[in-house]
N, C-alpha and C positions, 0 to 999 in steps of 0.2 A: 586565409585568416589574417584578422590586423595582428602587427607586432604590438608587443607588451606595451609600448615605450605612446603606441597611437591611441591604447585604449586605455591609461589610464583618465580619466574621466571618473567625475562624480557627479552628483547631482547640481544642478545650474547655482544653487549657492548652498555651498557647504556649511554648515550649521556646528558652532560651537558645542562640545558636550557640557551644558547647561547643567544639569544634574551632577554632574561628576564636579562642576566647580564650587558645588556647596561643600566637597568634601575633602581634607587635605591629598594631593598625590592623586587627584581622581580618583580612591580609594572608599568608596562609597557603602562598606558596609558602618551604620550609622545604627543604635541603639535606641529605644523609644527613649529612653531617660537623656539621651544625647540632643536628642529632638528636642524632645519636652522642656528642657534646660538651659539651651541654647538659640531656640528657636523662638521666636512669635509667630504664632500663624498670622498673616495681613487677608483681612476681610477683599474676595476678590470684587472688579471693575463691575458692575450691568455691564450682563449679556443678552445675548437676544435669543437664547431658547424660549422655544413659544411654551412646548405644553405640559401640562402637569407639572409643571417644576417646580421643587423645593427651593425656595427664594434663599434660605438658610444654608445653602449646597455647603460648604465649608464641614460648618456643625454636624451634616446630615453624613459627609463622608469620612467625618473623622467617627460617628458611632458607627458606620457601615465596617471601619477597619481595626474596630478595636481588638487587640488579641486575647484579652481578656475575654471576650464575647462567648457564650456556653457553647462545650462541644465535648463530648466522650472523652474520658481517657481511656488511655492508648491501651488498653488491657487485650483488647483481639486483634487478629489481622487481617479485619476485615471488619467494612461496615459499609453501611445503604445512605449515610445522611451527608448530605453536600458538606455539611459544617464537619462532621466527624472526621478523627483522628486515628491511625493505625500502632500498632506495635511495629515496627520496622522488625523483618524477617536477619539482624545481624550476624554473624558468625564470629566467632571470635579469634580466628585469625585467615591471612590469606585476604582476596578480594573483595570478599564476602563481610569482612570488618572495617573498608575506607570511610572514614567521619562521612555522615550526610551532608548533604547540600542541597539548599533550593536552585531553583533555576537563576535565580538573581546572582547567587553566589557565584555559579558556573559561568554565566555571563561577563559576569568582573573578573575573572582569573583568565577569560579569554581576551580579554580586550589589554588586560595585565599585562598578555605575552605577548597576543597578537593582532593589536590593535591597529595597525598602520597595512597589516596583511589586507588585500582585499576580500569581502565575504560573500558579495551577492553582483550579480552583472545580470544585467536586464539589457534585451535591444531594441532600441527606440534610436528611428528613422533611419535605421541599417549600423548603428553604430551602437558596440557594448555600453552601455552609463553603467558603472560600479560603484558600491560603497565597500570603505575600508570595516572592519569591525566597531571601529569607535564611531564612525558615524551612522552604520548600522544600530548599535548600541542606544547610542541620542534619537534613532527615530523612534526605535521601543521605547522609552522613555516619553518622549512627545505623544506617541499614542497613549501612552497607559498617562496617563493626566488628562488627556482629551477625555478619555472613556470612564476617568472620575466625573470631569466637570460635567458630563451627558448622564452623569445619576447609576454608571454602576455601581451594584452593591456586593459587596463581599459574597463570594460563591453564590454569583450569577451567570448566567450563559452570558459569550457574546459569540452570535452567530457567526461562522465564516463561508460563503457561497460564490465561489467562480475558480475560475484557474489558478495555477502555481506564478505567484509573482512576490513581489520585494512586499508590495504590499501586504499579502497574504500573512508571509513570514510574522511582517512589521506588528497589524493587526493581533496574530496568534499571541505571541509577547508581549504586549503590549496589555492585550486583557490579562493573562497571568501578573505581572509587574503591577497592574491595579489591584489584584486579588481578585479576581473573577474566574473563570471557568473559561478556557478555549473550546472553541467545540467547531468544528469541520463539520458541513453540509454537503453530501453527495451533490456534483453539479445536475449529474441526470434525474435527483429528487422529483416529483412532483411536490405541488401545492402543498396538497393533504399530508406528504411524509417532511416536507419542512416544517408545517405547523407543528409535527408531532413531536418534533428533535428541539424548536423554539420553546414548545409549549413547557416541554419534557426536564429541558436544562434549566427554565425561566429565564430567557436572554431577555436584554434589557436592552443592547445592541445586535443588529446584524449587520455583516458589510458583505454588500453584492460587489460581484464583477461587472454587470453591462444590466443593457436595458430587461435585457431575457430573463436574467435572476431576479433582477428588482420586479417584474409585474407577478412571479410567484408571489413574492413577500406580499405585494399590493393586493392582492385578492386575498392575504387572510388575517389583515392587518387588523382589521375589527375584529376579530377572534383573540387578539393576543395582548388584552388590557396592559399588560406588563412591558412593553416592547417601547423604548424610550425615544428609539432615533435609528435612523438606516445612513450608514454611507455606502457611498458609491464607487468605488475605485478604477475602473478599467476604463473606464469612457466618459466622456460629459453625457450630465445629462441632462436628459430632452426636454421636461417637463418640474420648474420648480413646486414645492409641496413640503408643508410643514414638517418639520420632523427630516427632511433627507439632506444630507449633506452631497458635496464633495468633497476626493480625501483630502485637496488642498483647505477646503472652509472648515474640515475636519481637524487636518494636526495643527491652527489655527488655534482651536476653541481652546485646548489648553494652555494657551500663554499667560492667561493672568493664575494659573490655579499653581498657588504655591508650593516648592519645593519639599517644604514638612509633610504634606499631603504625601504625597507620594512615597518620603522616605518614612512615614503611619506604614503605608499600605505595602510597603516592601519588609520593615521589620515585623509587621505582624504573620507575616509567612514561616512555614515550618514545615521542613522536607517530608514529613509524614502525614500531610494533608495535600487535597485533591487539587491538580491544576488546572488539565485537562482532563475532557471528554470525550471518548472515541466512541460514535455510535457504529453497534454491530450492525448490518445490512438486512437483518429481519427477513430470511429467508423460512427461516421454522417460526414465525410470529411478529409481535412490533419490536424494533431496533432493543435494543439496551444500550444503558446509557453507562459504559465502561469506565469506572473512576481510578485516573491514573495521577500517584501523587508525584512531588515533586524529585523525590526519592525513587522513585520508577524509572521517570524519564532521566535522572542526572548520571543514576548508574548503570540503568544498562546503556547508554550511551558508551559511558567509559569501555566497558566491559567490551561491548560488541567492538568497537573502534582499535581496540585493542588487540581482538581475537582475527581481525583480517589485517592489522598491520597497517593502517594507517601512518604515514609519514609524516613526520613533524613539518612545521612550514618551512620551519629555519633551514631543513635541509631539501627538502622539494616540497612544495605545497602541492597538496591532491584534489582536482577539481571533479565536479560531479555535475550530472544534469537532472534538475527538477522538472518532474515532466508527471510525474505516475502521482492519481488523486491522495491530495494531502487532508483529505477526512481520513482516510486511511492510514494505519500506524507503522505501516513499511514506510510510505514513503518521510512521515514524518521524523521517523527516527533515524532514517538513512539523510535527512534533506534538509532538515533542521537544527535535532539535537547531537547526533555524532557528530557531524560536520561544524558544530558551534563550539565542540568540546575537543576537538583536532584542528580548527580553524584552516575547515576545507573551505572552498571556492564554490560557492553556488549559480550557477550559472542555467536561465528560467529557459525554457524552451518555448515556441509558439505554441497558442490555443489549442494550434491543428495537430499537435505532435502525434499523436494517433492515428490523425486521418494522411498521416504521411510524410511530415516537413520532422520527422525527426531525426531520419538521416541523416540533412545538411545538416542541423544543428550539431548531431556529431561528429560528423564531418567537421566541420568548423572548430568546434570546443577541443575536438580528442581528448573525452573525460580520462583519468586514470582510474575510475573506479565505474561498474556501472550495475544499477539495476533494472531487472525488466520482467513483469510477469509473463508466463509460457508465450502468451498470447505473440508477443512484443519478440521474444525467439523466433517462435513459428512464423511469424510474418516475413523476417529477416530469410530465414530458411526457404520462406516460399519462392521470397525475389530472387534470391540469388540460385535457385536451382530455376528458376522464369529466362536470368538472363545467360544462365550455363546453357540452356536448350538450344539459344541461339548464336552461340559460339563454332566455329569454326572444330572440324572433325576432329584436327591435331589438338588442338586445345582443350577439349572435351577427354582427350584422352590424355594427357598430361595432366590434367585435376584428379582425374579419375585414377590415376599411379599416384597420386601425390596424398589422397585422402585415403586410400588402401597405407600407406607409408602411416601418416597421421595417426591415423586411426588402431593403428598396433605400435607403433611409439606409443602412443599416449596411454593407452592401456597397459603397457608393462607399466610403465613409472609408475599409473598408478599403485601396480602389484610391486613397486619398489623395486622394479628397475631402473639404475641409474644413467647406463650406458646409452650413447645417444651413435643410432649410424650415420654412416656417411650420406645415404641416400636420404636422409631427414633433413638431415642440413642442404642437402641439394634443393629437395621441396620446400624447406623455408626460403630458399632466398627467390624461386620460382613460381611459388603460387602462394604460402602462407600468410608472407608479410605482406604484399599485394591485395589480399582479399580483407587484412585487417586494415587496411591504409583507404581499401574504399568503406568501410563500415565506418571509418571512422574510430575504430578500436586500436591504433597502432600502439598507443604509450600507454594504453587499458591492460592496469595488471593483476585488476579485479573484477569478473563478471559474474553476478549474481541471477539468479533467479528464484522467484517464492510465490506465494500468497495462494499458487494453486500449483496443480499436481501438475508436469511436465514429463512427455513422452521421455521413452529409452532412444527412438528413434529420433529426435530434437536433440539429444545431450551426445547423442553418437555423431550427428551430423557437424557439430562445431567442433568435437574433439577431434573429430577426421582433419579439420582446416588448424588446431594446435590453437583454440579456443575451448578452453576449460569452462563449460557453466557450470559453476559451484550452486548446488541447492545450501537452503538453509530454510528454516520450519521456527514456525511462532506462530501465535494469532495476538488479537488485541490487548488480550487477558493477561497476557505476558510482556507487554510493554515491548513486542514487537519479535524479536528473536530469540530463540531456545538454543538451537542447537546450529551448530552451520560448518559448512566443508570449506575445507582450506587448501589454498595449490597444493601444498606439501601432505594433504588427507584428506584423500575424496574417495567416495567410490561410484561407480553409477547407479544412477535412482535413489540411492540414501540422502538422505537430508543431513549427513555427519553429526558430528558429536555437540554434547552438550556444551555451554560457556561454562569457563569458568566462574566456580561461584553460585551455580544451579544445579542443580540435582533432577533425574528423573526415575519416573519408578513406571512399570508396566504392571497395569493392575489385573489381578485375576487372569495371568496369560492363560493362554489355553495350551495342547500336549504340541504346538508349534511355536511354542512361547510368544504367541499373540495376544495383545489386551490392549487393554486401555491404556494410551499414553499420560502419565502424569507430572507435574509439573511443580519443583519448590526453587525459591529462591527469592529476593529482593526486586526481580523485575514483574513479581507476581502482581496483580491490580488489587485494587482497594475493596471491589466489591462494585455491585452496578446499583445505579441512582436509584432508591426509591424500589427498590426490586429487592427484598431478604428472601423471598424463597427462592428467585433464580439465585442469587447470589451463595446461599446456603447447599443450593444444587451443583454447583460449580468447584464450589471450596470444601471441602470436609473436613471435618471434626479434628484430622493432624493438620489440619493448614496445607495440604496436596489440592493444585488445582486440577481440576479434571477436564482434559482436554477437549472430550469425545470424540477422539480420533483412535483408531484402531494401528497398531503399531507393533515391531520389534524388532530385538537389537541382533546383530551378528558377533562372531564369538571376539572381534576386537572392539566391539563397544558402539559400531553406526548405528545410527536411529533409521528403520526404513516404514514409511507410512505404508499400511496397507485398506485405509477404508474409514469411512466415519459409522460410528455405532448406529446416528440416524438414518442416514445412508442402505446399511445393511438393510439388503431382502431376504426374510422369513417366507420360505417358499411356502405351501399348504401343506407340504411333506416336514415341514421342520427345519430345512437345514438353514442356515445362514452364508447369506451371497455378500460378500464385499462386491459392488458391481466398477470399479473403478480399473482393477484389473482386466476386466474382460472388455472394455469397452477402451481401453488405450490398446487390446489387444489385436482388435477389429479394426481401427483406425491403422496400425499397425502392416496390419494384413491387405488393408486395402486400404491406398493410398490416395484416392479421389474422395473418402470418407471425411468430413469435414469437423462433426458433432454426430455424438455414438450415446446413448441414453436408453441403460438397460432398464425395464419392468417387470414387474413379477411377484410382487408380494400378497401375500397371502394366496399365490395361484397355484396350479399343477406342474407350470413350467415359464419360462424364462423369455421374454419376448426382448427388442429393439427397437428404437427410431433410428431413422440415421436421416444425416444431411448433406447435401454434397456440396463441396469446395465453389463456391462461388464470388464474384466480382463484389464490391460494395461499395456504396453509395460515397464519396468522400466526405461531403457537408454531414448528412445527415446518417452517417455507420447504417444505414437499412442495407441488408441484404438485397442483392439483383438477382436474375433470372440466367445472367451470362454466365460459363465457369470460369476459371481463372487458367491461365495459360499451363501450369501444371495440371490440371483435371482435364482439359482440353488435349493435353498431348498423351497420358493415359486414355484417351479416348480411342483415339487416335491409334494405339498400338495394338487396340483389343480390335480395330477396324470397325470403330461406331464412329459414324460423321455428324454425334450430335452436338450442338454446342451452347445448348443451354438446359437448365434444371429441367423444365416442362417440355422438351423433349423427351428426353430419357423417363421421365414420368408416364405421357402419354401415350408415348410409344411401345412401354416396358419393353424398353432398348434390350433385345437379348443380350446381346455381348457384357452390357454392363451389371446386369441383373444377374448372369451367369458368373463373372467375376465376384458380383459380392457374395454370392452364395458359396463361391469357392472358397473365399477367405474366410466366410464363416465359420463352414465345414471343416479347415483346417485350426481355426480357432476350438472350436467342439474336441475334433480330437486329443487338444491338451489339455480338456478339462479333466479336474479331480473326481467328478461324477456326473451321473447323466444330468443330476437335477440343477449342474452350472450349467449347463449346455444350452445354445441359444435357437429357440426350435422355430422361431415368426420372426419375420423382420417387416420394416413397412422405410420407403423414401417420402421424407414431407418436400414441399414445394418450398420453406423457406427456411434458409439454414439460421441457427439459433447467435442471438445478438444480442447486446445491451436495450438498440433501438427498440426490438422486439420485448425486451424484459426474460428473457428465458437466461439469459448469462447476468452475473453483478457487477459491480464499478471493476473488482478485481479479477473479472473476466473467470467467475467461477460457475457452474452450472446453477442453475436456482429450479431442482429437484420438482419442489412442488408447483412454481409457475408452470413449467410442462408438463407436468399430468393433467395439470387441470385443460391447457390451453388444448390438448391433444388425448381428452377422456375417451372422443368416440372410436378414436384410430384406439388406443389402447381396449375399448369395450371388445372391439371388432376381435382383437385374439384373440378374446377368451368366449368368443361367441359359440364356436365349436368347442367345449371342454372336453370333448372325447377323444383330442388329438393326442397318438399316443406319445409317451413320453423316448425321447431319444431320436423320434421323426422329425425333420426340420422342414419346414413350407416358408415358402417367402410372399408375402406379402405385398404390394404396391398398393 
């Protein structure tokens, strides 16, 4: 890795903070009547936007940011209109009562402290280029004057579609800082779901990454009258075309659009109004369009950042790696807004980070904090049990003393044990700190995990090596994190406790004190666009947001997820299956099992899919045909020489068919009754992916994609109804 001293670098010319010079001390919080008093607006130069354009753009964007402009008072908390305004959920004392703040605000109090700190590294031509906060700061600004002069209008979308980069960030802010609406576009979207999320916000801008993004946009650009201008950020591009920019012909456009302008559309802001847009992934129907205000984002930022100990910079600054899709509000909250209100280190990973280059990068970076969904574990897990296989006899058995050590340390402390033995300290300096030095985890003193459920047998396997992955539980609706486990209180598989400053309630437990997870606090959402019955379905009548997630607490107060309400199967006998359980239980039991997806609802009994562990595509995430050298070495010990999916299919490999059955059968006997018990199973030819659409960006199952994709394998169990109940038959 470069020393410090090689990679300071910024961008090839550094660019005065322009905006902040209008204001004494760079101190740029500025009053309308300050403006209006002080200020002349100057009519800007001819430009050469070609189309539809208000010739009058000045006039046009000072009524676009008037804050006067009609919008609800603040009497509920909650509403469906892009303009409307919330009651802030305050407490009146403790966390729960800090003054509100926009994002603008929060931004100036960062640059206030930690302006000269570096905040974002991108790598270009093998070398980090970094901005400090304050010239971060100036390119938000430069964007949000471009994205007036290009005709946005106050609570408008402006599209964002490609990877995690400076731009990305820039763009995000930059529309907020105009008064617009940020909205993140899944990259794997098709066509038809960008136009929906375009159509949906009214964006006025979109900014692609590459040629790939921009030809969606291009095929549904006559559908989207409202859509003013595309930039391009990640690559030149190929073909010019009215209406598209480069980002450079892009932070351009705003040079003559005057400082008043801007400082309109920043004091017409107010923390209890919408910033951003997080669209939900429409797994049970079309997206929603989650309205988070600026009070969402600013505090639970604080909050969360707070509650895992974030380091000030002055005394070690904490760097992170942006890598995990920022339409999503993990990573945006982990990657943008904590990190902008702690004046972390953002440091962008390549495109491919998924498809494997993100090792090196944290090899390279060594984040102090990290997150990753299950997925991103599990992989980590796969490799490093791939290259244990082929380690030397001794060596194998020296981990294997050293994770038996791990793994009972690490469990007392959690049960609050302090005492640390000798033979632990032997294994750290043998194998623990070694295994974190090749991960790239050495100076990581924070590893997260969320967004989907994560095995017992994945959170066993890192703590065996004295890697703690801390869960933590939110969705978008909450403005990202609920509740979250801390070095010093975890336990395994609970999702730990609540933030400060939020409250949960378990609604309607059952005689296992099971229910519905509920949700209050200040990082509650606004309400979804344009949606008052979903929105009215979500929020009730006390202001309790309702998760639909099945849930409960143990007698020191963790949150442990047990199922989502949509989820649950209603057997034809009545009972109700959380299947989440049984199908980590199976995976669990058989470890060649890749993807486990129980069925059964409304039936007599309880079927499966299952998928096996196999190789995949690196460009293109499609699943292969090969297995992966751990399902190949379980192969191997059952005495089957097969070495690919369609083998073992075709063949119905005894050995391995006998194996799942055994794991099954062992799964059954811990069922609570017959009618959890898993009595069909069936192996598909291709195990379950994004590529495919059976998993979502945050690598969560999408339920009803695989029923539909796999009706007739699913008709086929219940083709014989007379199978009796508590017989299990296996299927291929």
């Amino acid at each position: 890795m470069l020393c410090e001293s090689e990679t300071r670098m910024a961008l090839a010319e550094p660019v005065p903070m322009a905006y902040c010079n209008s204001a004494p001390e760079g101190n740029c919080e500025v009053s309308l009547s300050d403006v209006l008093l002080n200020s002349s607006p100057r009519t800007p130069e001819p430009h050469n936007i070609e189309p539809g354009e208000d010739s009058n753009m000045e006039r046009h964007q000072l009524d676009s940011v008037d804050p006067k402009a009609s919008s609800s008072p603040a009497s509920r908390v909650w509403t469906t209109h892009r303009d409307g305004e919330v009651k802030l959920r305050m407490e009146d004392q403790g966390i729960g009562s800090e003054p509100p703040k926009t994002v603008h605000q929060l931004f100036q109090e960062t640059v206030n402290k930690y302006g000269d700190y570096y905040a974002l590294a991108s790598k270009k031509g093998g070398q980090w280029v970094k901005l400090t906060y304050k010239m971060y700061y100036d390119e938000c600004c430069k964007a949000a004057k471009s994205f007036l002069k290009l005709g946005l209008q106050r609570f408008h979308g402006v599209g964002i579609l490609g990877f995690n980069s400076a731009e990305w960030f820039i763009a995000d802010i930059g529309a907020i800082l105009a008064g617009g609406f940020a909205v993140g576009i899944y990259t794997t979207n098709s066509p038809e779901a960008c136009h929906y999320v375009a159509e949906n916000c009214s964006a006025d801008v979109i900014v692609v990454e590459n040629q790939k993004q921009l030809q969606k946009i291009l095929e549904i650009e006559d559908r989207l009258p409202q859509l003013k201008a595309i930039v391009q950020y990640g690559e030149e591009i190929k073909e010019k075309r009215p209406n598209l920019y480069s980002w450079s012909e892009f932070v351009e456009l705003g040079r003559d659009v005057p400082d008043t302008l801007l400082h309109l559309a920043i004091a017409a802001q107010k923390p209890n109004q919408c910033c951003t847009l997080i669209y939900t992934s429409g797994t049970t129907g079309q997206p929603k369009g989650v309205m988070l205000s600026h009070d969402n984002l600013t505090w639970t930022a604080a909050v969360a950042g707070r509650s895992i100990m974030l380091t000030d910079p002055k005394e070690r600054q904490e760097q992170v790696i942006s890598y995990l899709p920022l339409s999503h509000i993990a990573a945006q909250m982990s990657d943008i807004w904590s990190a902008m209100t702690f004046g972390v280190q953002v440091y962008f990973a390549q495109p491919d980070a998924l498809k494997g280059s993100l090792v090196e990068t944290l090899r390279e970076v060594r984040p102090t904090a990290f997150l990753g969904v299950p997925r991103v574990w599990e992989k980590m897990e796969e490799k490093m049990k791939s290259i244990g296989m082929k380690s030397s006899a001794l060596r194998r058995k020296v981990a294997s003393w050293a994770k038996g050590v791990g793994l009972q340390t690490n469990l007392k402390r959690m049960n609050g044990y302090s005492e640390v033995p000798v033979n632990f300290r032997l294994a750290k300096h043998l194998v623990y700190r070694k295994v974190r030095k090749a991960l790239g985890l050495d100076r990581c003193t924070k590893c997260y995990t969320g967004a989907a459920p994560i095995t017992r047998e994945t959170l066993e396997f890192f703590l065996s090596l004295n890697i703690p992955v801390l869960e933590l539980y939110g969705m978008s609706e909450s403005s990202g994190p609920h509740t979250i486990s801390l070095p010093h209180a975890f336990k395994l598989t609970s999702c730990g406790k609540e933030l400060s400053g939020c409250r949960t309630l378990i609604h309607k437990p059952d005689r296992d004190g099971i229910g519905e997870i509920c949700f209050s606090g200040r990082h509650i959402f606004m309400g979804y666009l344009n949606m008052e019955d979903k929105t009215k379905e979500a929020i009730d009548e006390d202001g309790w947001l309702h998760s639909g997630d099945l849930g409960k607490h143990d007698k020191d107060g963790f949150l442990y997820i047990t199922g989502r309400i949509k989820e649950l199967i209603i057997t034809a006998g009545g009972e109700n299956v959380p299947p989440v359980p049984i199908e980590d239980a199976v995976k669990n039991a058989v470890p060649i099992i890749s993807n486990a997806m129980l069925v059964g609802d409304k039936a007599k009994f309880l079927s499966m899919l299952l998928t096996l562990k196999c190789k995949v595509d690196a460009e293109t995430g499609e699943p292969g045909d090969e297995l992966t050298p751990e399902a190949l070495e379980y192969c191997q010990k059952l005495g089957s020489k097969a070495t690919k999916v369609s083998e073992i299919i075709s063949s119905k490999d005894k050995a391995i068919y006998a194996a799942i059955q055994k794991g099954i059968t062992a799964v059954n006997e811990g069922a609570t009754s017959n009618a959890q018990k898993v009595q069909k199973w069936i192996l598909l030819e291709k195990d379950f992916s994004l590529f495919g659409g059976e998993l979502g960006p945050t690598m969560k199952l999408k339920r009803p994609v695989v029923a539909q994709k796999y009706k007739a394998q699913i008709s086929q169990f219940y083709a014989d109804v007379d199978t009796p109940n508590g017989e299990t038959s296996a299927q291929h």
